[in-house]
C-alpha positions, 0 to 999 in steps of 0.5 A: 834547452827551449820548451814549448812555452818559449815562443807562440804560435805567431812567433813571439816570446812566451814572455812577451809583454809588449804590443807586439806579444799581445798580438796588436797591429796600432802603430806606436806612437812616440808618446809615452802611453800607458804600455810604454811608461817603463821605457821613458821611466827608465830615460829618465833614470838614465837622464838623473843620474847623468845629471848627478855626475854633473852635479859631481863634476860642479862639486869637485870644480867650485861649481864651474863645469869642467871636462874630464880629460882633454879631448873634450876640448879638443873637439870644442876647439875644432868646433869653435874653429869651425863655427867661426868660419875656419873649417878644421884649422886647429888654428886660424890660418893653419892648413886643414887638420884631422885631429878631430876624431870624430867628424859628425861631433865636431858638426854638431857642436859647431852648429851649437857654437854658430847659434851662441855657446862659447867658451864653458858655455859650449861645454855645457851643451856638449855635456848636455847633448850627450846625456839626452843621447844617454837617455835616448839610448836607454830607452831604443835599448829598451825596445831593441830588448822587446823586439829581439827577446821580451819587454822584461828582457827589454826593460832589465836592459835598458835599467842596466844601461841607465845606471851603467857608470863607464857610459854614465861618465862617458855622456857627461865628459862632454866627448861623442860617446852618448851621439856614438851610442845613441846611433849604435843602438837606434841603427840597429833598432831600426834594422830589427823594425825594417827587416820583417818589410825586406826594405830598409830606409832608416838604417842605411841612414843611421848607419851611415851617421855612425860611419861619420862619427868614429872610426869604430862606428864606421866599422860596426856600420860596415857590418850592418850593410852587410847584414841590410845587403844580405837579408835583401838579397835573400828575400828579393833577390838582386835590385840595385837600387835598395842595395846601393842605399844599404851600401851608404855607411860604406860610402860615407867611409870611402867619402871620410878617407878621401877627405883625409887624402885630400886636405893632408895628402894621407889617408891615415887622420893625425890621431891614427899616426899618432896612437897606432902600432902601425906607425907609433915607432921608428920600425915597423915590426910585425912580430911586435905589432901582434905582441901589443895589441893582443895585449891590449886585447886581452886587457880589454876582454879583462875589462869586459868580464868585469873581474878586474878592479875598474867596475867596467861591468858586472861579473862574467859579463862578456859570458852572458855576452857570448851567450845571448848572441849564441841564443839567436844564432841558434834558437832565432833564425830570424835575427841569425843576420843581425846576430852575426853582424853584431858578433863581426862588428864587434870583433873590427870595433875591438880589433881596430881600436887594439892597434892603438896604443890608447886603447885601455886608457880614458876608461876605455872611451873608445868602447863606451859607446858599444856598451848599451848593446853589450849589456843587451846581449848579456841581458839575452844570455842571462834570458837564455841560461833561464829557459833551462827551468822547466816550468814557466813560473820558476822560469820567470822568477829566474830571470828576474833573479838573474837580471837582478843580480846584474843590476845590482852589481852595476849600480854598486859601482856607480858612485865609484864612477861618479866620483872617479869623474869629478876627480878627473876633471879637478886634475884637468883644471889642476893642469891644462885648464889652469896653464891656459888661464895663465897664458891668457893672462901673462903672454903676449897676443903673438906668442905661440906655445908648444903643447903636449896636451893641445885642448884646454890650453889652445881652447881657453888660452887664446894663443896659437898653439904647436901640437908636438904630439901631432894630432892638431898640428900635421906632420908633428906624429911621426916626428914625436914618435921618432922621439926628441932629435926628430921633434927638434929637428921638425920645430926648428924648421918651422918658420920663425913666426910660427915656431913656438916661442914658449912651451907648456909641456910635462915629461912622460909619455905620449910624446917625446921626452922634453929634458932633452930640451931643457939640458940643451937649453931650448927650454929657457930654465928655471921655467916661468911657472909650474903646475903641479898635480894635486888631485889624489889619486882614486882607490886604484892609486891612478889619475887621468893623467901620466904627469905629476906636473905641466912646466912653462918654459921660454923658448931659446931657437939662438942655437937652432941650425947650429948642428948643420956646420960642416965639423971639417974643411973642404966643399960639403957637396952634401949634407945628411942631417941624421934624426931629421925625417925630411932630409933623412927622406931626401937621402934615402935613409935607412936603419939596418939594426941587427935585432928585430925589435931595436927601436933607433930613437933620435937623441938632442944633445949640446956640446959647446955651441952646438946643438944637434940631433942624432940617431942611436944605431945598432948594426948600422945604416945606409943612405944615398950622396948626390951631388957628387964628381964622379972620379975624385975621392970622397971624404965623409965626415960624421960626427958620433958618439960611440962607448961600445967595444965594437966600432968597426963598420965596413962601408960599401959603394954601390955595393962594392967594399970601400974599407973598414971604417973605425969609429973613435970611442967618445963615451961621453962627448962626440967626435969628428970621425972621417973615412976617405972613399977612393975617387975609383968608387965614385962612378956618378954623382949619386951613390948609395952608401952602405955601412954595416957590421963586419961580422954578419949576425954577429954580436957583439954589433957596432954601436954608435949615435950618429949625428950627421954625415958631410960629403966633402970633395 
């Protein structure tokens, strides 16, 4: 409960040791004067240590500064690209793409690039700048502390900040974290300082910066609007003018969508097709999208109690948490607005980066940025469960004890980040960084690699690069996700000068698996080199990266359009190639699958001479013929590959039965299968073909692979 010591007369915390608390009216300045000096301290805590992780980063890396995972090159390429003139085309010439999740980064670093810094250089500055924003951020936290609850609040916070490792590790890995955080908690800030005015210019501002720099900052920034939108309204009424500015983040976020819609021809950036349950796999399942990201809720709620073994925060974190931001909904009601939005924005920051599938890995960067307003809150609940000590003096020792505590549980784990750091960028230069010294110096000017991981090898290797993943390259996402057959069927129909002549990939998860394109001989073997991982795991036995090693194949296309051959004699009025998305689109398509929650991956396989893609089915499929002469019999021939007892499909005319179709067992190497529609059932020149289970519901179901249909007449 809250005594009567707890705030003053003129509303101030008891504890308050800040001008504010005193009573004065000096406008601050932005030097560090004497009253001040605990806050730039604690920047410069915060600004040391990052330098420490460097000096860490520069150990593990014979004193070359290198980042500790790949992204971070991803965005210098794009801002390289963009310094030079070549605005978002990953490669010069391509058309725009959105793999750069965060568009403000890439501005700021492109500026930097335009000015001089290239190659390590411009990582330097990257890391740079973003330990200055650390530093910045430790110390908004430190006032943000003051004004909302007491300087001691304030200062415990921002210390609790500067040794924080995840945010330590996330300013110096050269990616947007430190920009994001600086802009989370100066946006804030400024709406604390504008709010007792009723006219908020600052924050519509800041706020708007954040809606530009990540996706989850454009939904934390929505939030904030809301709560500008709200307290103006209340104080003044409607007035168009300052509620329009409060409604800026929302408009920069329409504005970043449309820019999305424009230069690919979707609103989704190539990273959300790539990373999200939406569209990670070949059927949408609701039951199953809910399934995986609650998962990755409850993984994340993990980290955030800080009781697993990856040091995220301290013990109970998310309690203190939850119960600094209860203490101003309850016993603040000047902050209930600022309080509410926090708890909301939160909640989408968290919801939103769920429904990816990378949400829990790279130390969890997509929330590193949030962490300085967390550890806030948590400092405010330890604030809170202190005002139940009845008397100030114990009062005051106990919340000194507890934040203390919090502290120390923090900073013991700030070693474990800082080494955890250089291992991670000494795996980085183990793999991506080395394969791209090496393609630099062995292959030709005009070689075009096929990557998985697109950054340091398109940054440092100087070659054009196909992302199969799909981030830099558009429309490569949903053809990965669909797995090998569809990503073959997508490279092959590059063209020639820009399919990749040679491959830098590994094979595990994210993407699709690559033996397939070694077994069928698209990949020259052996490969021309290989790059294992040597660095040693860290004490949880995990690395930054999924692979052991990256291999460099030759790329061999003699095959490639050799699975489009009609298997049977006659006119081929049209030609269905299964596991190739575009003509899949073109004929309309669709998988049937008899459970929900069967994924119908494409397969690569070669039998002979011939190279071809297909679709794993389990119940069966439909799709639409054209080109066809109504009353003359129809042949469909198909090439599959069936083991399963049941084989049995009943094919269907625009509805109306054509018959049983009785697939061949071929366990092991597919067949030509034909199936005679009478010419009766032809009735235009466009018909939707059905095939589907004999047996409704039934089990066991018709399985096969089917590799293409020819429609023969």
């Amino acid at each position: 409960m809250t005594t009567e010591t707890d705030r003053r007369p003129d509303g101030t915390p008891a504890d308050d040791m800040s001008d504010e608390g005193r009573g004065r009216t000096t406008p601050r300045r932005w030097s560090p004067r004497p009253g001040n000096r605990p806050e730039w301290l604690v920047g410069a805590l915060a600004l040391l240590l990052g330098c420490v992780f460097v000096v860490v980063d520069l150990a593990f890396n014979q004193g070359t500064l290198i980042a500790p995972i790949d992204d971070a090159y991803i965005h210098l390429q794009y801002a390289s690209q963009l310094g030079s003139g070549h605005p978002f085309q990953y490669n010069t010439g391509d058309p725009v793409s959105t793999g750069a999740s965060s568009l403000l980064y890439a501005f700021v670093l492109a500026a930097a690039h335009a000015v001089g810094p290239a190659g390590t250089a411009l990582l330097a500055f990257a890391v740079a700048f973003g330990l200055a924003c650390f530093a910045v951020t430790a110390v908004l936290v430190c006032k943000l502390g003051a004004a909302l609850v007491g300087r001691v609040v304030g200062v415990w916070a921002g210390v609790l900040t500067a040794v924080s490792g995840p945010l330590l590790w996330g300013a110096a890995s050269g990616m947007e974290v430190g920009l994001t955080a600086v802009l989370v908690t100066g946006s804030v800030l400024a709406f604390v300082r504008e709010r007792p005015a009723g006219l908020f210019r600052w924050t519509p501002l800041l706020a708007a910066l954040l809606a530009f720099v990540r996706p989850e900052g454009m939904f934390f920034a929505f939030t904030l609007s809301a709560a500008m939108v709200w307290t103006l309204w209340r104080a003044h009424g409607f007035r168009f003018a300052r509620l329009a500015l409060c409604c800026l983040p929302l408009l920069v976020g329409v504005a970043q969508y449309a820019f999305y819609r424009l230069a690919t021809g979707t609103f989704s950036a190539n990273g959300v097709q790539s990373k999200s349950h939406l569209s990670d796999r070949p059927i949408f399942y609701l039951g199953e999208f809910v399934d995986r990201t609650f998962a990755n809720i409850r993984g994340i709620v993990d980290h955030f109690n800080g009781l697993n073994n990856t040091d995220f925060v301290f013990p109970f974190a998310l309690v203190f948490f939850l119960g600094g931001l209860a203490y101003l909904l309850v016993m603040r009601p000047e902050w209930r607005a600022l309080a509410t939005a926090v708890v909301v924005g939160f909640a989408l920051v968290v919801l939103s980066a769920s429904t990816l599938s990378t949400a829990l890995i790279h130390e969890l960067r997509y929330f590193q940025p949030f962490l300085p307003l967390f550890v806030l809150f948590a400092a405010t609940g330890g604030y809170a469960l202190t005002r139940l000590v009845p008397r100030e003096r114990e009062r005051r020792m106990a919340l000194h004890a507890v934040l203390l505590v919090m502290v120390l549980f923090t900073v013991v784990a700030t070693p474990t980040w800082a080494v955890r750091l250089g291992r991670q960028a000494a795996t980085i230069r183990d793999t991506d960084v080395s394969v791209a010294a090496w393609i630099s110096d062995n292959l030709p000017p005009d070689a075009v690699v096929g990557v998985k991981d697109v950054g340091a090898i398109a940054y440092f290797g100087q070659r054009r690069v196909v992302d199969t993943i799909g981030l830099a390259t558009n429309g490569f996402a949903e053809a990965s996700n669909n797995g090998t057959g569809s990503l073959y069927e997508a490279l092959r129909a590059l063209p020639e000068g820009q399919r990749p002549t040679h491959f830098a990939v590994y094979e595990p998860w994210p993407g699709a698996s690559m033996q397939p394109f070694v077994d069928v001989g698209v990949f020259a073997s052996p490969p021309l080199t290989t790059f294992p991982v040597r660095t040693p795991p860290d004490l949880n036995n995990r690395r930054i990266v999924p692979f052991t090693e990256i291999d460099v194949h030759r790329a061999d296309w003699t095959l490639a359009g050799s699975g489009d051959r009609a298997p049977v004699p006659g006119e081929v009025r049209d030609y269905l190639n299964v596991g190739s998305l575009e003509s899949e689109g073109r004929h309309d398509h669709e998988v049937r699958t008899q459970q929900p929650g069967w994924q119908p991956y494409t397969v690569l396989r070669r039998q002979g001479d011939v190279v071809d893609s297909g679709r794993v089915i389990v119940g069966g499929e439909s799709f639409t013929a054209r080109g066809l002469t109504p009353g003359q019999d129809l042949t469909i021939a198909t090439r599959v590959l069936s083991s399963a007892e049941n084989r049995d499909v009943r094919v269907r005319i625009d509805g109306r039965d054509a018959g049983v179709w009785r697939l061949p067992e071929s366990p092991d190497a597919w067949t030509t299968a034909e199936f005679t529609v009478a010419g009766e059932l032809i009735t235009s020149p466009e018909v939707t073909v059905e095939l589907e289970p004999t047996r409704p519901l039934l089990s066991p179901y018709p399985e096969y692979t089917s590799f293409g249909y020819w429609f023969v007449q």
